[in-house]
matplotlib code that plots the C-alpha trace (Angstrom):
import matplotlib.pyplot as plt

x = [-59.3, -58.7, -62.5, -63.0, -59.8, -61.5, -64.8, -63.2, -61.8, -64.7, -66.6, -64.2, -64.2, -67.8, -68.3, -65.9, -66.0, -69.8, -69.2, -69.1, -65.7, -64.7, -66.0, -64.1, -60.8, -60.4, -61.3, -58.5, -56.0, -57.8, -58.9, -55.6, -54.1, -56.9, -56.4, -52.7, -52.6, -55.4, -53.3, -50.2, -52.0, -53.7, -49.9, -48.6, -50.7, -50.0, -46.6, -47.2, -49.1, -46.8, -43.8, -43.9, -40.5, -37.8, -38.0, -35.2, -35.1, -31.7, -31.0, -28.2, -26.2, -25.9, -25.9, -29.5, -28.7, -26.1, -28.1, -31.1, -28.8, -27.1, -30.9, -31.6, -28.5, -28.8, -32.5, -31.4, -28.7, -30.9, -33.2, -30.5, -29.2, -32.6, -33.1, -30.2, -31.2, -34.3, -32.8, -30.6, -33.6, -35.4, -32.8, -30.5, -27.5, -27.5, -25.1, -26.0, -27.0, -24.4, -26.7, -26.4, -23.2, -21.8, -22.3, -24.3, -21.3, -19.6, -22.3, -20.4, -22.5, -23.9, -25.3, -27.2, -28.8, -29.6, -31.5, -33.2, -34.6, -38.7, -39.4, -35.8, -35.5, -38.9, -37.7, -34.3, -37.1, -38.6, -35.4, -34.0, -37.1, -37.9, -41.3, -42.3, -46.4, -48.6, -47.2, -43.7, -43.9, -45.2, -42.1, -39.9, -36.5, -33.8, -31.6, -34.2, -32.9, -34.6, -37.6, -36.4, -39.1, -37.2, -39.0, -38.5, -36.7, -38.9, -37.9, -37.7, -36.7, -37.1, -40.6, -40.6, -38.7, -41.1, -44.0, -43.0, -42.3, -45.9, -48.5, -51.6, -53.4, -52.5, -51.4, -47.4, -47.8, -49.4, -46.7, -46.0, -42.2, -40.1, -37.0, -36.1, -32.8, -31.5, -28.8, -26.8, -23.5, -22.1, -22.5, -26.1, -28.1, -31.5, -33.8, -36.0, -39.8, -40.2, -40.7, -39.7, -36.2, -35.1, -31.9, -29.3, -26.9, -28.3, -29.3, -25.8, -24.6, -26.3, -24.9, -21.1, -21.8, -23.5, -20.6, -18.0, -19.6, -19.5, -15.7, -14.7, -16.7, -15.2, -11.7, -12.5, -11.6, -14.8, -13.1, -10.2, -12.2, -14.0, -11.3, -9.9, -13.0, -13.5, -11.1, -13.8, -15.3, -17.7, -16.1, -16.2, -17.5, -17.3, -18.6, -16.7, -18.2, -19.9, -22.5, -24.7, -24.2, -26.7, -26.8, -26.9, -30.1, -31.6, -29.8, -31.3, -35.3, -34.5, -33.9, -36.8, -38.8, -37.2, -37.7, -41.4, -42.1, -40.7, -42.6, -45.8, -45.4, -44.4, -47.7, -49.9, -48.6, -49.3, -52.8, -53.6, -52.3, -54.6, -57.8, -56.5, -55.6, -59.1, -61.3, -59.2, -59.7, -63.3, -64.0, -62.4, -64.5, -67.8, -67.2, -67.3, -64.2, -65.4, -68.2, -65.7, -63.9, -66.2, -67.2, -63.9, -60.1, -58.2, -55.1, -57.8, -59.4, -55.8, -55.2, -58.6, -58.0, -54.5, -56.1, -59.2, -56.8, -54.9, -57.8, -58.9, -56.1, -55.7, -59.1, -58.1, -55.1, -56.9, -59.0, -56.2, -54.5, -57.0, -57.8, -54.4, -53.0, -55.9, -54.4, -50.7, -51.3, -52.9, -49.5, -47.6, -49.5, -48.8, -45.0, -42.5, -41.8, -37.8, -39.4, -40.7, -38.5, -38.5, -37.6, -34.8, -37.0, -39.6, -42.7, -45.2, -42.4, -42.0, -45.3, -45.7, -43.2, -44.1, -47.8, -45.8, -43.6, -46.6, -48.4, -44.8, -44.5, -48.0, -47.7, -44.8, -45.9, -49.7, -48.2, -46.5, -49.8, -52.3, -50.4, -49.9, -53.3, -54.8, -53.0, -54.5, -58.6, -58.0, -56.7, -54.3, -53.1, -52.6, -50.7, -48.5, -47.5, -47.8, -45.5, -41.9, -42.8, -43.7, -40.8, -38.5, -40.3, -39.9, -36.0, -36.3, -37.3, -34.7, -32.2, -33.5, -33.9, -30.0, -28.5, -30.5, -28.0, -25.5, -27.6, -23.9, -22.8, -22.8, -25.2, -27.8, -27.2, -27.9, -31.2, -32.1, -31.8, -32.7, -36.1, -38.1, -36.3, -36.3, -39.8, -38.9, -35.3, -35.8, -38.8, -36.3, -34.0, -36.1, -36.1, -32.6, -31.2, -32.3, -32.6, -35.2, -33.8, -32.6, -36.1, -37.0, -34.7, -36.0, -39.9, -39.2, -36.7, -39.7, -42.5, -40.5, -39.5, -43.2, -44.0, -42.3, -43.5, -46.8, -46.2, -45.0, -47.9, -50.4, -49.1, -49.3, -52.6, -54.0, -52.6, -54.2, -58.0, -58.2, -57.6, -60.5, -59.3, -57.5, -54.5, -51.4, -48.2, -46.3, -43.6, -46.0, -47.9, -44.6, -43.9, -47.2, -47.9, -44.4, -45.7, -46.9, -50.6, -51.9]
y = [52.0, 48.3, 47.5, 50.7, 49.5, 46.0, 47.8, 49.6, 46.3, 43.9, 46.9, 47.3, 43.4, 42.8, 46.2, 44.8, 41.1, 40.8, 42.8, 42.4, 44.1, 41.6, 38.4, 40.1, 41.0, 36.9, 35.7, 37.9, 35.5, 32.2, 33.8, 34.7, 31.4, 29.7, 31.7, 30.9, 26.8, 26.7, 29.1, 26.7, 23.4, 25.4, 26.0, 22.3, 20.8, 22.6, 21.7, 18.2, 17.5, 19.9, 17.5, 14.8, 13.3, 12.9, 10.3, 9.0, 7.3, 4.9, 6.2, 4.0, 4.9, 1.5, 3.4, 2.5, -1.1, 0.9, 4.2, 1.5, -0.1, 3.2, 4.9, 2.5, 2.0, 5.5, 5.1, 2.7, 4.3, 8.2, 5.5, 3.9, 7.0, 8.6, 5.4, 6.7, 10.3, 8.7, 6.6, 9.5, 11.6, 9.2, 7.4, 10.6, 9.5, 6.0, 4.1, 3.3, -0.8, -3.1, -2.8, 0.7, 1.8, 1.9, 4.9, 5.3, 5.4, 2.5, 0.2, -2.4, -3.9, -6.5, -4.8, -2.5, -5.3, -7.3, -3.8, -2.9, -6.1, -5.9, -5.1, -5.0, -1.6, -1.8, -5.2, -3.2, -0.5, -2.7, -4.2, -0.8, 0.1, 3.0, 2.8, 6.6, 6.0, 7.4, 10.8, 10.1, 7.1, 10.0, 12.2, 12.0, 10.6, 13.3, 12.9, 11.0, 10.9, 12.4, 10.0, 8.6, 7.1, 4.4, 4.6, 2.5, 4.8, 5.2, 5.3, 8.7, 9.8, 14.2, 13.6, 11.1, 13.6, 17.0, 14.1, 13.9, 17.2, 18.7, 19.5, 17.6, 21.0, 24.1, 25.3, 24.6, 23.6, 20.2, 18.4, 15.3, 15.7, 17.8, 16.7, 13.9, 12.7, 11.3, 8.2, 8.6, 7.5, 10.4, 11.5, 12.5, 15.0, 16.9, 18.7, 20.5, 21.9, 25.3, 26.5, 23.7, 22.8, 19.5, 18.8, 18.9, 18.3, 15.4, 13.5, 14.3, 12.8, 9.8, 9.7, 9.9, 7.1, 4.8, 6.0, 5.5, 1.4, 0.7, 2.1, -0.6, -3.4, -3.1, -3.1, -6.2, -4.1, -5.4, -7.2, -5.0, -2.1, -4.2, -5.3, -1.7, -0.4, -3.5, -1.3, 0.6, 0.0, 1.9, 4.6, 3.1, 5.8, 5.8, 8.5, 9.7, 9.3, 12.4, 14.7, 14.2, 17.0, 19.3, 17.9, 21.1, 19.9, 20.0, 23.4, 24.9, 23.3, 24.7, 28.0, 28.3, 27.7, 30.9, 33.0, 31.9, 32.5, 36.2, 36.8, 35.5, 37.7, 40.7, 40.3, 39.8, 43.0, 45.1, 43.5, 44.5, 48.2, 48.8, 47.6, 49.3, 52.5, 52.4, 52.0, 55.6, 57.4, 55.9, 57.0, 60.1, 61.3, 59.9, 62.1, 58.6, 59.3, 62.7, 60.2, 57.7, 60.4, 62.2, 58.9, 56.8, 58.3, 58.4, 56.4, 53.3, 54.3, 53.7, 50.2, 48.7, 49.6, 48.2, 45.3, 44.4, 44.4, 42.2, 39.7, 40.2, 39.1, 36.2, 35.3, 35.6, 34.0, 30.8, 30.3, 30.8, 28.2, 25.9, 25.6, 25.9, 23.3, 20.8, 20.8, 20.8, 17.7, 15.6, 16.8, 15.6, 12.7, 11.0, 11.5, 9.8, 11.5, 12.1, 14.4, 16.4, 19.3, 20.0, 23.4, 23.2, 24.1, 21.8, 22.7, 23.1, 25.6, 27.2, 27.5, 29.1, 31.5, 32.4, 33.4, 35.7, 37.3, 38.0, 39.3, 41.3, 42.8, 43.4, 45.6, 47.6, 48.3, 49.0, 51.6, 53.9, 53.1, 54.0, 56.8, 58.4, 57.6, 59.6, 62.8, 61.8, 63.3, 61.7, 57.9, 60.2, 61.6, 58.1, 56.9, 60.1, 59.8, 55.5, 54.9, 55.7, 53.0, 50.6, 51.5, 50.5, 47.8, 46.2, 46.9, 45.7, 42.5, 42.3, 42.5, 39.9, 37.4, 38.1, 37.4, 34.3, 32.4, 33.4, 33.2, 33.3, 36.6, 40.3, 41.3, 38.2, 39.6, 43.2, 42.1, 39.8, 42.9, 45.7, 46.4, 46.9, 43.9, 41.4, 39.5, 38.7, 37.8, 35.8, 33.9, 32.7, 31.6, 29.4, 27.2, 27.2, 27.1, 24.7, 26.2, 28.5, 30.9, 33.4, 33.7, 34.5, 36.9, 38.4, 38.6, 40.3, 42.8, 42.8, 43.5, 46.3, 48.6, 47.9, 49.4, 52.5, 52.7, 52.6, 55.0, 57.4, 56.8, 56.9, 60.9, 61.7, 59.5, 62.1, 64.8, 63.4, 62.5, 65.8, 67.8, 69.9, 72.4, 71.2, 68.7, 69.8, 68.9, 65.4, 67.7, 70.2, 67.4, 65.2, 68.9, 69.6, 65.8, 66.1, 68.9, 68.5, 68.8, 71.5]
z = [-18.6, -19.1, -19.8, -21.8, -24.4, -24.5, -25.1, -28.4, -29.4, -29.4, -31.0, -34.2, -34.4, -34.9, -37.0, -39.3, -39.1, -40.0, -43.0, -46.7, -47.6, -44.7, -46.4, -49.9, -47.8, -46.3, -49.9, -51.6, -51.1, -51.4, -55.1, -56.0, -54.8, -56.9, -59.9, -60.1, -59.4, -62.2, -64.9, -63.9, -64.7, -68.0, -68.4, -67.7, -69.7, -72.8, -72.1, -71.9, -74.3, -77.2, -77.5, -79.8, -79.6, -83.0, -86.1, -86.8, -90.4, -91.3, -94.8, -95.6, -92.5, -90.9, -87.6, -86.3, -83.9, -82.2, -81.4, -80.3, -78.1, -76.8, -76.2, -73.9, -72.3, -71.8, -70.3, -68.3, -66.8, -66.2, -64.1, -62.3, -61.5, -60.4, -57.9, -56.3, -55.8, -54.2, -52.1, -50.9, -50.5, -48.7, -46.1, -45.9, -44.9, -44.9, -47.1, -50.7, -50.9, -53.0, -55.7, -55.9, -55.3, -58.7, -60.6, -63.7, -65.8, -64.1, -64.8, -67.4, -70.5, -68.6, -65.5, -67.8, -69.4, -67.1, -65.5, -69.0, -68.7, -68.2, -64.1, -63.1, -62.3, -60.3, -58.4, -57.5, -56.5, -54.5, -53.0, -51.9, -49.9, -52.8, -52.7, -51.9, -52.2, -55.7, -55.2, -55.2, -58.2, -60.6, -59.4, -63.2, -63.4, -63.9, -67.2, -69.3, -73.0, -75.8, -77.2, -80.6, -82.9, -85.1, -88.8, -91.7, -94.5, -97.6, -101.2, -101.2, -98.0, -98.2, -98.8, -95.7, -94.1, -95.0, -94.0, -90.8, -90.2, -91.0, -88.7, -88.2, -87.8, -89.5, -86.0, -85.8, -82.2, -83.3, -85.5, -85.6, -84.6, -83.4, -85.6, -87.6, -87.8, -90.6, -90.6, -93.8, -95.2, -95.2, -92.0, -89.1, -90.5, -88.2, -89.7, -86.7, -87.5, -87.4, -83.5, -81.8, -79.8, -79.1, -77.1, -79.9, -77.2, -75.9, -79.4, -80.7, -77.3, -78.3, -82.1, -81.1, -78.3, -81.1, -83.4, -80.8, -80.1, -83.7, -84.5, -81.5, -82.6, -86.0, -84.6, -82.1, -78.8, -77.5, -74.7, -74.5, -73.6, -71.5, -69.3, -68.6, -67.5, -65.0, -63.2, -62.1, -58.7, -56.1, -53.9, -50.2, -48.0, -44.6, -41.7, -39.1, -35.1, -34.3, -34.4, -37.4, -40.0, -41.7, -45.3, -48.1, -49.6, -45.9, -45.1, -48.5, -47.6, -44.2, -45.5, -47.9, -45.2, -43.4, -46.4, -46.9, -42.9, -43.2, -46.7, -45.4, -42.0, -44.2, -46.5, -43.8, -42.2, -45.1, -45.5, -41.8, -42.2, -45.3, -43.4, -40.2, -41.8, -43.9, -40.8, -39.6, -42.0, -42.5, -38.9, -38.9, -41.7, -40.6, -37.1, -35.3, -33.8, -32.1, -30.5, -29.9, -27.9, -26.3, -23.9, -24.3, -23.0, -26.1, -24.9, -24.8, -28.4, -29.7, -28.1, -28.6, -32.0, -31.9, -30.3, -32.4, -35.7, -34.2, -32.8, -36.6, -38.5, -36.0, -37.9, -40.8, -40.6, -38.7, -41.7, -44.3, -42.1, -41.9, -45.6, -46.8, -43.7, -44.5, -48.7, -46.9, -45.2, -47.8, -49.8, -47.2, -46.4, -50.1, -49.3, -47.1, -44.1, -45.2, -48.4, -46.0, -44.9, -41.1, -39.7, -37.1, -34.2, -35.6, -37.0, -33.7, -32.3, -35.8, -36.6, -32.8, -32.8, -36.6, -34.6, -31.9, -34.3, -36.6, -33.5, -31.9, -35.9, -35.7, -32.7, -34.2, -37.6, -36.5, -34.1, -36.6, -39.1, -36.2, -35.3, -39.1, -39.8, -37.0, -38.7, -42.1, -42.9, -46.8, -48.2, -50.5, -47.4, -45.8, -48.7, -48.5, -45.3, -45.1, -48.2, -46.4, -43.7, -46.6, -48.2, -45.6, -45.0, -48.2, -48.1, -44.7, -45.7, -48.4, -46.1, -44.2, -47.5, -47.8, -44.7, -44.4, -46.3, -43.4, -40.6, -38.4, -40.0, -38.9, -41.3, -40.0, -36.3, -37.3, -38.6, -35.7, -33.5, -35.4, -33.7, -37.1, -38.9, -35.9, -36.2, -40.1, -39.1, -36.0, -37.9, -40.9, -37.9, -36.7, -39.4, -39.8, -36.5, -33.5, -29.7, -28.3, -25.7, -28.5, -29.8, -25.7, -25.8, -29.0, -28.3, -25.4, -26.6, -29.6, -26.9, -25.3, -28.7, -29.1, -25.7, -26.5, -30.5, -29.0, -26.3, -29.1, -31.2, -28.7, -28.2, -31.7, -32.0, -29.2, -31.3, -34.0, -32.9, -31.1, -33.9, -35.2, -37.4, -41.0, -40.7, -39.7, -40.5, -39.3, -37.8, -36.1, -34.9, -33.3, -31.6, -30.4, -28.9, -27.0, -25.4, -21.8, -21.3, -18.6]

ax = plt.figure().add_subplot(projection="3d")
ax.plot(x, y, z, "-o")
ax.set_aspect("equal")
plt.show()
């Protein structure tokens, strides 16, 4: 029995492994993975290359040395501020260095420029161990200010205006500017070009501050307003002794990790079906399965077959590993190691146990596949009876992409035990939460509803195979396979 399953297995694995449709079926996803990285650079590049930033022309408004200064205080600052983010990211939870520890708005006149001066900000870089390699430099600063382009006003300043404003091309989405603001006596005015959207909020932002600096300069509350915000000073912060707590940002990487384990599981289980369900029906209708039977006991044509999808998605997925792991750890190589998210089991165990819940999933869901395809002589017939499972499957595994978030609740436990939503469940657990015995515990619970599943199908496989005459029913087929044989 043992050597006539294993003969079944290596048999389906070379007939379809040296194959054509096999070569197209490992290159599916590579293709598609290919096709969308190149339409999002086609897409990023457009987008880069479309903005042109806003004019701003001083017609009379006496408000331009104030909005320079305020631009890049306000530059200053959005880099100050992203330093910090990247320190945080970087040293997690180690306190903030003097230098720092104020906040962006804290800084006082003189901090921000003596930090707009030329290479300050990449000497405080430098100081604060920020250096995070050529990937992380290119990473862009959060809360960068709009890019104003100072222009000399003209004599007549609406033709300057509609000058600006017009395309280089006769295509709108080459202009010179987005906007251009205009500084007048009586008040800001911006004209935006047709099709484009600046940040009104944040230009406006800029205007008011500019407006506000000039209104106390005039009144000489320079060093009034000065002293009262010197009462500003950094928050000291200080940890409690204790067990080191998972940060949100870590908790949220950990469980995007768990949702991407379950997904890719999930896909790769209805990838397998197809091909396994195929080769059925394939066989059925090419009367190898009559051979098959004739020579082979039927109880070891079902587990070879069971057993040479699984050794051939264990293929597939070694290449799709391989290629996509080698492109993974050149990404991860250009980052510092604190970037990098890390499941709570780690990623050797999480990785593993991803591989034996694939493999446990596997062995469920190819059950109930096998065993409807054997009562199936047509693919409409297979994707009659095969779309229910799929079905559930899908609202299986949105169930389980919800109660990830509370991985501690009674909806998360159902799932981790429910025998067709445990391998996706238990996957996403195992980047969220450390230890190891629970996942013991659920492979073998896994392994033994897969017993029984197969033991089911397997009957109704019989059933199936053995059938001469015109398909019968799924019912009639349940009742005749539970019947004892004479």
């Amino acid at each position: 029995m043992i050597r006539s399953v294993f003969v079944i297995a290596r048999r389906d694995i070379l007939a379809t492994v040296f194959t054509r449709g096999f070569l197209v079926w490992l290159l599916m996803p590579l293709v598609g993975l290919a096709i969308g990285i190149g339409a999002s650079a086609m897409s990023g590049s457009r987008d880069t290359a479309s903005p042109r930033g806003v004019a701003v022309i001083d017609a009379g408004g006496g408000l331009q040395p104030w909005l320079q200064e305020e631009v890049e205080a306000a530059r200053t600052r959005a880099t100050y501020a992203g330093l910090r983010d990247r320190f945080r990211a970087v040293h997690g939870a180690r306190p903030l260095p003097a230098e720092l520890a104020p906040l962006p708005e804290d800084l006082p006149p003189a901090r921000i420029a003596t930090l707009g001066a030329p290479g300050a900000l990449e000497a405080l870089r430098d100081r604060a161990d920020l250096d995070l390699g050529a990937l992380g430099a290119s990473l862009p600063m959060r809360g960068q200010p709009p890019r104003l382009v100072f222009v000399p006003a003209a004599a007549d300043v609406a033709a300057q205006t509609a000058r600006l404003l017009r395309s280089d091309r006769d295509a709108d989405a080459r202009r010179r500017f987005d906007a251009v603001l205009r500084l007048e006596s009586g008040g800001e005015r911006l004209l935006v070009a047709p099709g484009r959207d600046p940040d009104v909020d944040a230009i406006a932002r800029l205007v008011n501050a500019a407006r506000e600096r000039q209104a106390v300069a005039r009144a000489g509350l320079d060093a009034r307003l000065s002293e009262l915000r010197g009462v500003r000073r950094p928050l000291a912060v200080e940890r409690a002794a204790g067990p080191e707590a998972t940060g949100r940002g870590e908790r949220d990487a950990r469980a995007t990790i768990g949702r991407a384990g379950a997904g890719i599981i999930f896909m790769l289980i209805g990838l397998l079906a197809g091909v396994l369900l195929s080769n059925m029906v394939e066989e059925k209708a090419n009367k190898v399965i009559e051979v098959l039977v004739a020579s082979v006991p039927v109880p070891a044509i079902f587990a070879g077959k069971l057993i040479a999808m699984l050794g051939i998605s264990a293929i597939g997925v070694a290449l799709w590993a391989g290629i996509a792991g080698g492109g993974a750890a050149w990404v991860i190589s250009q980052v510092p190691a604190a970037l990098v998210p890390v499941p709570a089991v780690g990623w050797p165990a999480f990785l593993t146990l991803c591989g034996l819940y694939l493999a446990t999933a596997y062995l469920l869901y190819g059950a109930i596949y096998l065993g409807i395809g054997s009562l199936c002589a047509s693919i409409r017939e297979v994707q009659t009876l095969s779309m229910p499972v799929t079905i559930a499957q899908a609202v299986i595994l949105i169930g389980v992409l919800g109660a990830v978030d509370l991985p501690g609740g009674g909806w998360a436990t159902v799932m981790s035990w429910f025998p067709l939503s445990s391998p996706y469940m238990m996957a996403a657990r195992a980047a969220i939460e450390p230890g190891l015995g629970a996942h013991a515990l659920a492979i073998l619970w896994q392994l033994a509803v897969a017993a029984l599943v197969i033991w089911g199908s397997a009957r109704l496989f019989r059933t199936g195979v053995l059938n001469s005459g015109p398909p019968p029913s799924l019912w009639a087929s349940i009742r005749r396979s539970s019947k004892p044989s004479s």
